[in-house]
N, C-alpha and C positions, 0 to 999 in steps of 0.2 A: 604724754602730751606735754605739749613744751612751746612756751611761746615766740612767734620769732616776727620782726619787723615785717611790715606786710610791701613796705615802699622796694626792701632791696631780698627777699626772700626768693629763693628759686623751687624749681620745681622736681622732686623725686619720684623713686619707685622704691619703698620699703620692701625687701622680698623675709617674710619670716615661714619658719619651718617647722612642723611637725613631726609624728614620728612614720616613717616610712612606712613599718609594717604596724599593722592592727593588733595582735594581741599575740603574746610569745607563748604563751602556753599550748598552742595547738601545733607543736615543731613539727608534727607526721604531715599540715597541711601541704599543699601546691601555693608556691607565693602568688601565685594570680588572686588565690580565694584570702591572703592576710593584708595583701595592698591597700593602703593608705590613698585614695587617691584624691586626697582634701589634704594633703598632708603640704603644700604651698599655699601660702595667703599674701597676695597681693594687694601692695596699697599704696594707692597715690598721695602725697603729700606734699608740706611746703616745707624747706629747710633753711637752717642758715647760708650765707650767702659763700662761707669759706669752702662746704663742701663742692658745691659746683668747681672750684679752682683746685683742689685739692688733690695727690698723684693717685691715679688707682691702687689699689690692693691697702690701702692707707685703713689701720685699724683702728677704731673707735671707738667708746662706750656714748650709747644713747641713752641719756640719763631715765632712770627706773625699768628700761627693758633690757640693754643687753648689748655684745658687742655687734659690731656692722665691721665689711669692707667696702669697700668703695668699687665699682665698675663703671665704666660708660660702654653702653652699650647702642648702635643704631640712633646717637645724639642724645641717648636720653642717660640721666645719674641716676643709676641703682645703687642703694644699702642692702646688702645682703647678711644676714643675719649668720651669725658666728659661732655664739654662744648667750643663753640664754640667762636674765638675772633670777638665782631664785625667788622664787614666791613662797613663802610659809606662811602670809598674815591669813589669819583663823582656819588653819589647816592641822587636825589631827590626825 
């Protein structure tokens, strides 16, 4: 979360990722039955005003989550998730 002027802030589409399949231990499965199909989370947001101008494919880090590319898709700017920032805090 990150705060951005609300007078010149435009409007995105975060796209982040999961992991495709469900669990690797079952290799003998049919991938129908390991399918992740939760594995995209869409989410609308407000951003700074640079990316709306910004060239596609343009890589990014969004501070505390991760890296983003840039698309426009159907008029609308998507971040699409790239690479993920680790997370360790209180994780053994």
């Amino acid at each position: 979360i990150h705060w951005v002027n609300a007078d010149d802030a435009v409007d995105v589409e975060i796209r982040n990722y999961d992991y495709l399949l469900k669990d690797a231990e079952y290799a003998g499965q049919d991938f129908n039955e390991r399918m992740n199909y939760d594995s995209v989370h869409v989410t609308n947001a407000k951003a700074e005003e640079y990316l709306a101008s910004c060239d596609n494919n343009l890589s990014f880090q969004l501070l505390r989550k991760g890296y983003f590319k840039t698309l426009d898709k159907n008029g609308k700017r998507i971040l699409s998730e790239i690479v993920t920032m680790k997370d360790s805090f209180n994780k053994k």
